[in-house]
C-alpha positions in Angstrom: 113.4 105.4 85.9 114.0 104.0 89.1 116.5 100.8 89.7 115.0 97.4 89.7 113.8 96.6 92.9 115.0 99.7 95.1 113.6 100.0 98.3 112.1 103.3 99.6 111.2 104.6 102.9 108.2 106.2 103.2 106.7 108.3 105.9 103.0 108.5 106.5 101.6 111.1 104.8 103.9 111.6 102.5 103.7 110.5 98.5 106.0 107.9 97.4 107.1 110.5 94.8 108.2 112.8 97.3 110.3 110.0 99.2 112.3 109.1 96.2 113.0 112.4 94.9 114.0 113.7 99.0 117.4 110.9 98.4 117.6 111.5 94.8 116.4 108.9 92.9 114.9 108.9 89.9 110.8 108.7 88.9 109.6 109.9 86.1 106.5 112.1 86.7 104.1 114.6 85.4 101.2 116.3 86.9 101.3 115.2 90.9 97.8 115.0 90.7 97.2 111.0 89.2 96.0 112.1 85.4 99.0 111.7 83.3 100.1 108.7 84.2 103.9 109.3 83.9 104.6 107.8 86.9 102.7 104.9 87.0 105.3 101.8 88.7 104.8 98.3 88.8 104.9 97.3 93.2 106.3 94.6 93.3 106.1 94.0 97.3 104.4 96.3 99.8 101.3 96.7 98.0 99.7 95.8 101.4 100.8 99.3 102.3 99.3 101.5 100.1 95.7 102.8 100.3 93.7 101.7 97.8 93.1 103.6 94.8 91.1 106.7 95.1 88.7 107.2 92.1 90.9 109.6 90.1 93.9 107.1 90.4 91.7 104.4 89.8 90.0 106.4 86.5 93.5 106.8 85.6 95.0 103.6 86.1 92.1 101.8 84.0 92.5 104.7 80.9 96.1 103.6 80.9 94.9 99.7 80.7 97.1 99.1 84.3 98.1 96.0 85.3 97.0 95.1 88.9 100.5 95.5 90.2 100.7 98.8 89.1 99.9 102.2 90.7 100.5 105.8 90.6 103.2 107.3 92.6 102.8 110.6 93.3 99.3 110.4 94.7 100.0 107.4 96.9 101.1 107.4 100.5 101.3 105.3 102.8 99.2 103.5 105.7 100.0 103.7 109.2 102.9 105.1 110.5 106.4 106.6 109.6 108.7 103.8 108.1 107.1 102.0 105.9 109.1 99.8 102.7 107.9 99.9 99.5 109.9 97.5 96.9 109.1 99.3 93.4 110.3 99.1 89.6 109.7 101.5 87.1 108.1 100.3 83.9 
């Protein structure tokens, strides 16, 4: 589970997933594809970031009764360009 309030950097185009585990931390995971929900994390800033859900995320993320603040890492990557925070918390 990843620390409370860790900061990540993540470069475009990449999941979020793949940014923690390339400096070894810790989220918990499953599929990679956004069914199993396994590594569903609260954001608690930089939500602003992220594309919004795509409809298998979002048909995951409502099976799973997520709260708003929550999303699915390893399907989620960010806007823009290289270098952008994401402040997470695993549930």
């Amino acid at each position: 589970m990843l620390p409370e309030h860790k900061v990540y950097e993540v470069a475009a185009g990449d999941s979020v997933l793949n940014a923690v585990e390339a400096v070894n931390g810790e989220l918990p995971f499953g599929c990679h594809h956004g069914t199993c929900s396994t590594c569903m994390t609260r954001v608690v800033s930089g939500m602003e970031n992220l594309d919004p859900p795509n409809e298998q995320e979002k048909s995951t993320l409502s099976d799973f009764d997520a709260e708003p603040d929550q999303r699915l890492m390893c399907c989620r990557d960010p806007r823009g360009h290289h270098g952008r925070l994401f402040v997470v918390t695993g549930e």
